[in-house]
N, C-alpha and C positions, 0 to 999 in steps of 0.2 A: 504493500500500500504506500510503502514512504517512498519508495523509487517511483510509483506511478505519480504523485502529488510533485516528487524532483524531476521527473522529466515534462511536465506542463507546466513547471515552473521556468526550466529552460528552454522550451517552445514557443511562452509569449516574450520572453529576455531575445530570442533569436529574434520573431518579429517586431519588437520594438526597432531593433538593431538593425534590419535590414526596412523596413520604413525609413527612417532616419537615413537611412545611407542614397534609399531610395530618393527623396527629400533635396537630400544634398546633391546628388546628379544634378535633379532638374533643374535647383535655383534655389538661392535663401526668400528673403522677404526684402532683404537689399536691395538684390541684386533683382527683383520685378520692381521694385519702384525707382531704380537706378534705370532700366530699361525706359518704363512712362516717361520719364523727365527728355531722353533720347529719341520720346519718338517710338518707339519699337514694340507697340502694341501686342501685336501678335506673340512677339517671345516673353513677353511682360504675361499675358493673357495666360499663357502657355505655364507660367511659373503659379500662375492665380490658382489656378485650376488642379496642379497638383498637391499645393496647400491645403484647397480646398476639401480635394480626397482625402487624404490623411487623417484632416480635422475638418471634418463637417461643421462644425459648429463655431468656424474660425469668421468672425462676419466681417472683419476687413479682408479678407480674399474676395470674398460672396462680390462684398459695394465695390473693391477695385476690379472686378468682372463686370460689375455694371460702368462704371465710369469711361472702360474701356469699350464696350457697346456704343457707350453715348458719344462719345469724340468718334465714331467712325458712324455716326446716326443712324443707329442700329436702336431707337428709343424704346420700338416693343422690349427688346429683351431687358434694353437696360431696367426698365420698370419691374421688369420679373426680378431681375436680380436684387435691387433693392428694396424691394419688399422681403424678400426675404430674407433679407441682412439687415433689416428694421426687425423682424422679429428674433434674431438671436442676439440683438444689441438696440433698443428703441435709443438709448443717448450714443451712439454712434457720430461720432463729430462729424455733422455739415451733411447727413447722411438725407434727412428729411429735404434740405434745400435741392441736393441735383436729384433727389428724387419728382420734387415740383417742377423742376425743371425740363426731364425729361417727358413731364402730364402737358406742360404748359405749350413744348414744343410740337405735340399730339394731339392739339387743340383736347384737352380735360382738365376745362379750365377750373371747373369746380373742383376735382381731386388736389388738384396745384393748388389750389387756393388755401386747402387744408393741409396741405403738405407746409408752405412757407407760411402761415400761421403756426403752425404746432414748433417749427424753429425759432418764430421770434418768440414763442411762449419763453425758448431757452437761452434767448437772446436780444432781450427789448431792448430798443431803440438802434439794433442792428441797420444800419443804410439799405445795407444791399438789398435785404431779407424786405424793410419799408419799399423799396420801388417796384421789389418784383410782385408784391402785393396788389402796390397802386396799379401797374400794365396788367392783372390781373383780373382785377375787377374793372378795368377798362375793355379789355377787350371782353367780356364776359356780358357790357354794355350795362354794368352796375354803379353806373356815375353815379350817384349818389354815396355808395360805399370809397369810390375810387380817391375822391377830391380826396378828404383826409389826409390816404396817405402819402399821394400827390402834393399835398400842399409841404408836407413833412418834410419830404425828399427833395423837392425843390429848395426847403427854407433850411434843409442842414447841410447842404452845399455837396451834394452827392448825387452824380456823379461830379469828379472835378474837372473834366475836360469839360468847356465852353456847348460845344456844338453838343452833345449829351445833354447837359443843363437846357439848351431853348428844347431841344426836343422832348422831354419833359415839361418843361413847362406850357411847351405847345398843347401837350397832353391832357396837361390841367386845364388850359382855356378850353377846348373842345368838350369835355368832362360837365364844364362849369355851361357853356353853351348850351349841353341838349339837356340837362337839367337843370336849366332856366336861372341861372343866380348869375346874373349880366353884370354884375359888381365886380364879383370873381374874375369872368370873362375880360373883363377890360385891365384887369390889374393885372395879369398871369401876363396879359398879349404885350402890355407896357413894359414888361421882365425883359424883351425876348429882343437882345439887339440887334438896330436896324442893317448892321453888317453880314447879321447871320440868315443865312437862305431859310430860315423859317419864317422871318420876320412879316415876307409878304402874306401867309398865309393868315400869321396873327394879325394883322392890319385887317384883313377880308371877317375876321372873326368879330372883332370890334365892329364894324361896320354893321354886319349882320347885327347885333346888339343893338346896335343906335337905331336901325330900321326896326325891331324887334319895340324899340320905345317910343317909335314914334316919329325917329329923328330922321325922314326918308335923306334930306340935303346933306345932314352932315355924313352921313351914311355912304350916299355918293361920294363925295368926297374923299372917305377910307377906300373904296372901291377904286379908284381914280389913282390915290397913292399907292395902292397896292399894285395897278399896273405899269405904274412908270419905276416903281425897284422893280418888277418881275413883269416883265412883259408876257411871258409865258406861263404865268400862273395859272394851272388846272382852276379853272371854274369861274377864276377873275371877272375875267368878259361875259360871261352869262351872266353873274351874279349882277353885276355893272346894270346888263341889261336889263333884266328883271324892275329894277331900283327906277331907271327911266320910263320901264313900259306902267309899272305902280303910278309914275307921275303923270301917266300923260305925253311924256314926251317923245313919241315916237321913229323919228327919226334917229335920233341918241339911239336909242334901243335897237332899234336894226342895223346901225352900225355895229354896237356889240354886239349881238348874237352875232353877226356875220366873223367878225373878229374870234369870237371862241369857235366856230365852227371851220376856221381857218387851222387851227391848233387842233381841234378835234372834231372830224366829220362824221363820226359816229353817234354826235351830241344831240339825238333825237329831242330830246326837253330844246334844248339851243333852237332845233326847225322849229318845233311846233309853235314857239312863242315866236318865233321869224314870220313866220307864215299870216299872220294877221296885222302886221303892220310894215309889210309889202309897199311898196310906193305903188307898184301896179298891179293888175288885177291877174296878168297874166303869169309874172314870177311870182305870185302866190299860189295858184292854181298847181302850177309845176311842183314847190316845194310840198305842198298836201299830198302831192299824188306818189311821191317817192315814200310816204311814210302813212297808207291807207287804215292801219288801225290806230293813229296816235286820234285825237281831239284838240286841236288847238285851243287855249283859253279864249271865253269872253274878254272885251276887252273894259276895263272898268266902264 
């Protein structure tokens, strides 16, 4: 009996021993994350994964198996792998974030949503964790949820590069737009320098505001300035037009449509409001017939 008990004693002593040796062939834990820093996925991957056999329940192999998914946007699996390395480690450092990350880039934007919440549970007042919240509930189109933490991340000076910051803060006026608080709107766009290729957009934003309170001339006006920094601003020239055909002024108005449909001839809204302030009967006739199921607006 005591020989049977010494030799299963030196049975699992061998396989510790040849594991271990096994182990050591393929790679340390170094020597895969000295790979990732290289670039070398695949043998990095390669070292993840015999860790992983070894010790099942090693849950940095498990996430740096996903991480390597995710940098080769491979997001399904990465999501598998992390979930699973969430449950043999829930405080796993940073583990919850590329897991949102991988949801957010899969459009699941709800999952994300709870994935970079449950990080800044571990981490309040974390920047990064606050913006990827704010694009979150932005694209999720829960501007109301969004502003906050938009406003946050704009006001803690994160991100630091310039052109990051207006595009945020563009994000917030837009946010603050279609959830009607035109205060916000005009403060966010004011942020947003007039150097930076956002700025024509935020000008068009404002505008919309001032038209949105009443203010159709000064409104024009943003319209007007936003085309002479951007001549080519998506929507400029319509918007433009829109602002003159509201007033009456016709002419104005079919100049700009003509203008945005010059930039974009696919701008079916651009015809259909073209089409009824026509100088003649016959270039209106034409543009209707090119686009048989739109309705052109009355004209106030």
């Amino acid at each position: 009996m005591t020989i049977v008990l010494w030799l299963r004693s030196w049975l699992v002593a061998c396989w510790v021993v040849m594991a271990s040796l096994a182990l050591g062939q393929a790679g340390t834990r170094q020597d895969a994350l000295a790979l990732e820093q290289q670039g070398r996925n695949a043998e990095a991957a390669e070292i993840w994964r015999s860790i992983a056999q070894h010790d099942p329940r090693n849950a940095e192999a498990v996430a740096h198996l996903g991480l390597i998914e995710a940098r080769q946007e491979h997001y399904g699996q990465a999501i598998s792998h992390y979930r699973k390395a969430l449950e043999l480690d829930p405080a796993f450092p940073q583990l919850q974030m590329n897991l949102g990350l991988a949801l957010f880039k899969t459009d699941q934007f709800g999952d994300a949503a709870k994935a970079f919440g449950a990080e800044l549970e571990k981490h309040p007042g974390d920047a990064r964790l606050i913006t990827l919240l704010g694009m979150t509930h932005y694209a999720m189109g829960d501007y109301l949820v969004a502003i906050p933490y938009l406003q946050k991340a704009t006001e803690g000076g994160s991100p630091k590069d310039d052109s990051q910051m207006a595009a945020l803060r563009l994000t917030l006026a837009r946010s603050c737009l279609w959830s009607r608080q035109y205060a916000c709107v005009i403060q966010s766009a004011g942020e947003i320098p007039a150097t930076n290729p956002g700025s024509a957009e935020a000008a068009m934003l404002a505008g919309e505001v001032l038209d949105a309170e009443g203010k159709t001339a000064a409104a024009i006006e943003r319209f007007k300035a936003t085309i002479e920094a951007n001549p080519r601003q998506p929507d400029a020239h319509f918007g433009l037009g829109y602002l003159y055909w509201r007033q009456g002024q016709f002419a104005e108005a079919a100049a700009a449509f003509k203008a945005e449909l010059e930039l974009n001839p696919s701008n079916d809204e651009a015809r259909g409001y073209l089409a009824p302030v026509a100088n003649r009967k016959e270039p209106a006739r034409s543009l209707i017939e090119v686009m048989p199921n739109a309705q052109p607006p009355a004209q106030p």
